[in-house]
Each structure stands twice: as structure tokens, then as C-alpha cells.
N, C-alpha and C positions, 0 to 999 in steps of 0.2 A: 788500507785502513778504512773500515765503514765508517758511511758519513752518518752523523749525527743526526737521531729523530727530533721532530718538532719540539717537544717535551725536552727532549735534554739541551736544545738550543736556547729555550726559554730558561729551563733553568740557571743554565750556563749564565745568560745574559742578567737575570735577576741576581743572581750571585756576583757580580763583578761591582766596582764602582760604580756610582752611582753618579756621577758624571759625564758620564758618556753622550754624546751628541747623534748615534749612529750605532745599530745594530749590528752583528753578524749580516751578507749580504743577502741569505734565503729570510731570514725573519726583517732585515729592512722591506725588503720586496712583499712582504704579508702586510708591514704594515700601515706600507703606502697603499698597498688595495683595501686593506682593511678601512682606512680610513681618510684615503683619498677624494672620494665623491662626495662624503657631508664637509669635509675641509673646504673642497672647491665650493659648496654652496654656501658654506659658512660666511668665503671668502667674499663673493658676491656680497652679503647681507651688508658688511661692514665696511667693501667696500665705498659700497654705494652710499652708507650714512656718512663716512667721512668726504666723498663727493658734495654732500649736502652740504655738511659744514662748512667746507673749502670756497664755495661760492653764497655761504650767507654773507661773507664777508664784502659781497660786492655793499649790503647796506651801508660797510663801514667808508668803502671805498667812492659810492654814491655821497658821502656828506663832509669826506675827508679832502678827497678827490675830482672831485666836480667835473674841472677839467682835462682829465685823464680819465675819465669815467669808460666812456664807450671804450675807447684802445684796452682798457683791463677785463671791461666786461667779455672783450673778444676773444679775450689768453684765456679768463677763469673757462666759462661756457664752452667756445668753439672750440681752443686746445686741449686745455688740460682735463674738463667730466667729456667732452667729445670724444678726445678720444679714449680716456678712463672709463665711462661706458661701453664702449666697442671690446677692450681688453676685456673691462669684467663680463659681457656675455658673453663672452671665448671661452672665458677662466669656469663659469657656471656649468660648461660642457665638459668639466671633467678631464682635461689634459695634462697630461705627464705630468709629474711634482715640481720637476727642474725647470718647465716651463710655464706652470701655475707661479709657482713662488718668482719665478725669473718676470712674470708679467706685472704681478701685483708691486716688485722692485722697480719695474721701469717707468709705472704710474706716478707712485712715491717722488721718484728723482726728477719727473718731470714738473711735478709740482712744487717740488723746492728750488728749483730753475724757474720756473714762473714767476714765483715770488721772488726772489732777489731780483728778475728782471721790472719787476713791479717796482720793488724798493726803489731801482736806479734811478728812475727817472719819476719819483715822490718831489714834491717840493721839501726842501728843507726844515721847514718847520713841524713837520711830521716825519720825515722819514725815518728818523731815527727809534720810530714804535714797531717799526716792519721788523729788525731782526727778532725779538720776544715774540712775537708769531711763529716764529720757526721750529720753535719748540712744539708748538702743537703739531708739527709736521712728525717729527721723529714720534710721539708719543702717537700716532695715529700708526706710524709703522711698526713701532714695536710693540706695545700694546693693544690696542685696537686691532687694527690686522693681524698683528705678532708673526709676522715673516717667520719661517724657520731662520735659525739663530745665524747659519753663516749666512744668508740673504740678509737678514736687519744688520749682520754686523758691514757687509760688504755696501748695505743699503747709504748706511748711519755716515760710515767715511765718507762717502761722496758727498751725503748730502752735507756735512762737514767742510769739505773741499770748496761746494759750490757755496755757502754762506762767507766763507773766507776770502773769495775771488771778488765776492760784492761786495765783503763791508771794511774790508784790511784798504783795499786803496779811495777808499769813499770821501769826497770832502764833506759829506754830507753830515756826518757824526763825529762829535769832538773824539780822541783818543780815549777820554775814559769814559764816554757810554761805551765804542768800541771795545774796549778791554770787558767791562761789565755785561754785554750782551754777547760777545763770544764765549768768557767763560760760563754764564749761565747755560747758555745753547751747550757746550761740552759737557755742561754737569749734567741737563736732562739729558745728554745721553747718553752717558756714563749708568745712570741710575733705571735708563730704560732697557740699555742693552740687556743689565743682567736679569733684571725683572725678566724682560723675555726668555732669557736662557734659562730662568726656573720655569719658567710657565713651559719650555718642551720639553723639559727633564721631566718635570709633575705627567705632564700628556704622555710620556713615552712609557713611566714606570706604571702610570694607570694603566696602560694601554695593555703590560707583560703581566699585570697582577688580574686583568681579566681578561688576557687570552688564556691565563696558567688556569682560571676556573673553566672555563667553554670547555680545555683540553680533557680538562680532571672531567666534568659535566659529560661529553662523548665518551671516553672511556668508561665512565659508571655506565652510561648507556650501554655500550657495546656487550659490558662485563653482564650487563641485566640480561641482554638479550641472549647470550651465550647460556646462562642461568637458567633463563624460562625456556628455550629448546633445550637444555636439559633436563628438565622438568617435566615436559609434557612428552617426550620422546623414549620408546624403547630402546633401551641400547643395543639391542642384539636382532632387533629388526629395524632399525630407525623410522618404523611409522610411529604416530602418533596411539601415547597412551591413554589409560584408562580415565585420566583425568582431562586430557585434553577433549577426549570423545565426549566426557558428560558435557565440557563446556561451549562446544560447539553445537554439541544434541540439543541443549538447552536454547542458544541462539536460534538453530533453523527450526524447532519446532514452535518458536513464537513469533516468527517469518511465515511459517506456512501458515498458520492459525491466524494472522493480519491477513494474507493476498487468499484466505482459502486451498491451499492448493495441497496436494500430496506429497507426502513424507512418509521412505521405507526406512525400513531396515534390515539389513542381510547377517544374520547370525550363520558362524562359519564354525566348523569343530575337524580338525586331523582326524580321522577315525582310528580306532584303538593306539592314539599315539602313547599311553602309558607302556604299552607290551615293545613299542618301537623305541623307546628310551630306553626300556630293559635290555631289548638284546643287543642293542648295536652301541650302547650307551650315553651318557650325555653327552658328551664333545660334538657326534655325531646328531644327539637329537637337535643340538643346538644348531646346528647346517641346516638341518631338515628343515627346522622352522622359518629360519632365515629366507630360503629359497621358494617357501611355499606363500612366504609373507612378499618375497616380489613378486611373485605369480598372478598374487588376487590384485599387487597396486600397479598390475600393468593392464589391467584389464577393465580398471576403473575410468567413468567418464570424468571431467577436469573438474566439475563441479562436486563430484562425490567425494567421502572422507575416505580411508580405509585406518583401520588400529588392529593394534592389538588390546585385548581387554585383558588379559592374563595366561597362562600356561600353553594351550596349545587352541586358543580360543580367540574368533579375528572376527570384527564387522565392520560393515560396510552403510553408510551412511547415503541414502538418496534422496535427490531432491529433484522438487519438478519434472516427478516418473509421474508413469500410469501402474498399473500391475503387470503387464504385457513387456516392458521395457523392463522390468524390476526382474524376472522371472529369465528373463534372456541374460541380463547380465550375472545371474546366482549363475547359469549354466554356461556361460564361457569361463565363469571361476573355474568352475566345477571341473569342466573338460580341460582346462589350460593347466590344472593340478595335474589330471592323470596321467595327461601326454608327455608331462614331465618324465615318466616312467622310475618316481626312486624306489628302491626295493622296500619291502617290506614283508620282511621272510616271517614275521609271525604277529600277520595277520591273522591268519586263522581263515582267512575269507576268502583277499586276494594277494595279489605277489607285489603289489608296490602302494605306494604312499596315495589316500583318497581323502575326498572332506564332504561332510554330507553340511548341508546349507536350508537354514530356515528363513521364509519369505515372510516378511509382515509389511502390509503398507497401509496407509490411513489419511484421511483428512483430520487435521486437529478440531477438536468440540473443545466446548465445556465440560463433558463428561470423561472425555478421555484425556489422560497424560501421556507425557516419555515414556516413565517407567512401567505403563501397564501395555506400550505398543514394543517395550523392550520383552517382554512378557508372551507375546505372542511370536515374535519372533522365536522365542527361548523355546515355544512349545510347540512350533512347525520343527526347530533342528529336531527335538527328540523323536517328534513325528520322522522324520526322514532318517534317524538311526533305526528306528522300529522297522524300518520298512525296506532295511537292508543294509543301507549307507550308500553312499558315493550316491548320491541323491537329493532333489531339489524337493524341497515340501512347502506349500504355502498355507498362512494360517488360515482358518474357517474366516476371521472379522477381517480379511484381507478385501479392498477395493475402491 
């Protein structure tokens, strides 16, 4: 059975209920990396504000607590942002989900263990203000930080657990604050958890309604570019066409006209290939061209173009030539044509397949364009048919 593409994994996934906690395991893995590193730095930010919060509370504990001051100052500070710092620049580097979210739980619980141990030892007359504090703890975990959902929820019981260990045997709180500040604590987090669990469900469906755009967005790409090298490409020679030449022509001839410098062009013609369609036919003429068309684009330097312009008609595009270099490279076409040796039994002339080749090269003016050095090219090839064929001809305003 073939496995499933990205695309049909997402859809899949978008398609099912919408409750889900946890993806297919290739698109969980996308979108832990996808969105792993700004989590972890998210993670930081908010860590670190609720670190803040967690120890403003020393002002309350300074005016509540006088004499338990310094002993709590040393849990909030030295233990619990101590080491809650330490974990959040770990967590800022980026590591694994399981142990990002595993870190950011083990901060949480240590700070809800602080607190009750804070509570225990409150005098009486206040103590019983410490469990309604506790609440802010969960809502910083599930909210604030917002654990993934089974971390807040596996967070949430403990920290449950541990409020229950401190305030169920306490003589410090009559039975029914006790009842009234457990069940508050259970209700916020009751009403936190699930808030959280929409808040990853919202993150995970965002997350598949814009990877399913980037998807669709690459494929338009791919499909465009697929599109435009069909476009600009001969099919039956796969160099580049008549449209793509003008549009490159157009770029390096306002290249060379900025640095000054020389731009040719190599006008190429099959000789008598009307007569060589005829006898041997088209199937055959279309080989012919085929082969003559890798001929001239093996013989091209990296920087040059080669096309086809139409019918049995091919140029060649130079850049940062002299005429001396332009001229050697029309005549390794030239020769790398003939030595091919294809037949061509009605030539009239000679016995296999030749190309006569017009030289034009030029510095770009103001006076001069493209299509007037296209121009001279055109009028060195006819020069070099007149003058026999299988021949290199340069123009007179060539230098």
C-alpha cells in the first residue's frame, strides 16, 4: 500500500473530527518542527512573567508574614524562579516537545508545592487566604503557559493532589473555608483545563488550514514553473525559445550597455534544409534538427544562450566576448555540425547536413539596439550562404 502524500495527510486530518489532541505521526512530527522553536521562545516569555508574578507576592508575604519573611523569601527566589530560570533557558534552546512541556510541568508543580508549604507554616490568622492563591497557579499553567493539554491536565491533578495534602489535614482553616476553597480551586480548574484544550484544538486546526495554503501555494508554484519552462522551451529541441531569447536578449543587452562591454550574436541556418525535409521527410527532418540543436549547445561557453528562433534557424547569445572569441566559437559550431557527418543526399552541393553562421558583435550605444545588432547578424548569415555555406561570415559593424 503507498504511503500517503503530505497533502492527502492534511486533508485526511482536516477531514476527521475535530477533537483530536494529536495528529497522524509524519504530520505530528511536521508540526512539532513546524512550530516547535517559537513555542519554546513563547514558552520563555511567559514563563518568565509568571515567575514575576509568583515572587511579587513576597510584598504580600513582607506585610502578612514579617516573621517568616526571609525563610519564604528563600523558597520563592532561591527554589522555585532559581530554578524556574535555569529550566526556562534550557526550554529557550529549543528541546524536544516532551521535554519542553515536561520542564515547563515540573516548574508549575514545584511552585504549587512551595505554596502549600508556605501555607503550613502561615499563622492562623491569615492562612487561610493562601489556598485562593492557588488558583492563580493553575490559570498560569493552563492559560498563560497553556501546557499542551495532557501536560496541563496531568499538571492540574497533581497540583490538585498537592493542595489537598495541605489543606484536608490543616487545623489551620475551619471545615467550611476548606470545603469553599477546594471546591473553588477544582472549579478554576475545571474551567481551565478545557479553555486550554480549545486553545490546542484552535492552534492545531490553524496550524492544518495553513499548512493546507503553503501546500496549495508550492504546488501553484511548482505548476507555474512547470508552465513557464513550457513556455519558453522548444519541444522538439528543448532549448530555449523565441520568446525566451528576446527576453534574455533584452536583459544582457541593458547589462552590457551599464558595464560597457560586448554583446554578440551567432545567427545559425541548416543549409538547404527545405530540400532535406523533402527527401527524407519530416519525422526525419525533425531528428536532424534535434541533433544539430545539441551540437551547437555543446559547444556553447556556460555563460552563453543557445535557442531556437523557428524552423531550422538557431542563435546563439554571447556575452563578455571580443570578436576573436565570438568567431572561434561560430566555427567549432560549424565544424562540430559537419563532423557529425548526417546525410544529406539533396544537397545539391554536399553529401551531409552543414550550417552557414553569421557573426555580429557590438558594444551597446545609444544609437544602436537588439534588433538592429539582430540585423546584422541576419545579414553576415546571408553573407556566408552567398559565399557557399558551411561558412562563418562576420558583419562589416562587427568589433
Amino acid at each position: 500500500m503507498l504511503n500517503p502524500t503530505p497533502h492527502e495527510q492534511l486533508e485526511a486530518a482536516l477531514g476527521e473530527r475535530q477533537y483530536r489532541l494529536r495528529f497522524p505521526d509524519d504530520l505530528e512530527k511536521r508540526f512539532e518542527a513546524d512550530t516547535g522553536d517559537q513555542r519554546s521562545q513563547m514558552l520563555f516569555i511567559s514563563g518568565v512573567i509568571c515567575l514575576l508574578i509568583y515572587d511579587s507576592f513576597l510584598i504580600a508575604d513582607y506585610l502578612l508574614r514579617p516573621a517568616q519573611f526571609w525563610g519564604i523569601a528563600a523558597l520563592r527566589l532561591g527554589l522555585v524562579s532559581g530554578f524556574g530560570m535555569l529550566a526556562l533557558l534550557w526550554v529557550r534552546t529549543g528541546p524536544p516537545g516532551w521535554q519542553r512541556e515536561g520542564c515547563l510541568a515540573l516548574i508549575i508543580v514545584l511552585g504549587m508545592a512551595t505554596s502549600g508549604l508556605i501555607f503550613s507554616f502561615s499563622p492562623q490568622s491569615i492562612a487561610m487566604f493562601d489556598p485562593f492563591s492557588f488558583c492563580l497557579i493553575l490559570l498560569a499553567s493552563n492559560i498563560v503557559i497553556a501546557l499542551r493539554f495532557k501536560y496541563a491536565l496531568l499538571t492540574t491533578l497533581a497540583c490538585l493532589l498537592i493542595m489537598a495534602l495541605y489543606v484536608v489535614p490543616s487545623a489551620l482553616m475551619p471545615l467550611e473555608a476548606k470545603t469553599f476553597a477546594l471546591l473553588t480551586t477544582l472549579g478554576t480548574a475545571v474551567f481551565t483545563l478545557f479553555a486550554n484544550y480549545r486553545l490546542e484544538i484552535s492552534e492545531r486546526n490553524n496550524y492544518l488550514l495553513l499548512l493546507r495554503e503553503r501546500l496549495r501555494a508550492s504546488l501553484m508554484h511548482e505548476s507555474n514553473q512547470v508552465l513557464t519552462h513550457i513556455s519558453q522551451t522548444d519541444s522538439l529541441t528543448q532549448l530555449p525559445n523565441r520568446r525566451r531569447f528576446d527576453e534574455v536578449y533584452q536583459r544582457l543587452w541593458q547589462e552590457a550597455a551599464q558595464r560597457a562591454r560586448h554583446i554578440g550574436v551567432l545567427m545559425i541556418d541548416i543549409d538547404h534544409f527545405k530540400r532535406y525535409n523533402d527527401h527524407y521527410g519530416h519525422q526525419q527532418g525533425d531528428i536532424c534538427l534535434a541533433t544539430v540543436a545539441a551540437a551547437i549547445e555543446s559547444q556553447r561557453r556556460a555563460q552563453d544562450l543557445v535557442a531556437r528562433l523557428g524552423g531550422e534557424e538557431f542563435a546563439v547569445l554571447l556575452t563578455d566576448t571580443d570578436l576573436d572569441t565570438a568567431v572561434q566559437i561560430a566555427e567549432r559550431i560549424r565544424s562540430a555540425i559537419e563532423v557529425l557527418g548526417l546525410e544529406h543526399g539533396a544537397s545539391g552541393e554536399r553529401t551531409m547536413v552543414t550550417v552557414s553562421i553569421g557573426v555580429a558583435l557590438t558594444v551597446p550605444t545609444p544609437q544602436t539596439t537588439p534588433a538592429w545588432l539582430m540585423r546584422q547578424a541576419d545579414e553576415a548569415l546571408y553573407a556566408a550562404k552567398g559565399s557557399g555555406r558551411n561558412c562563418v561570415q562576420i558583419a562589416a559593424t562587427s568589433g
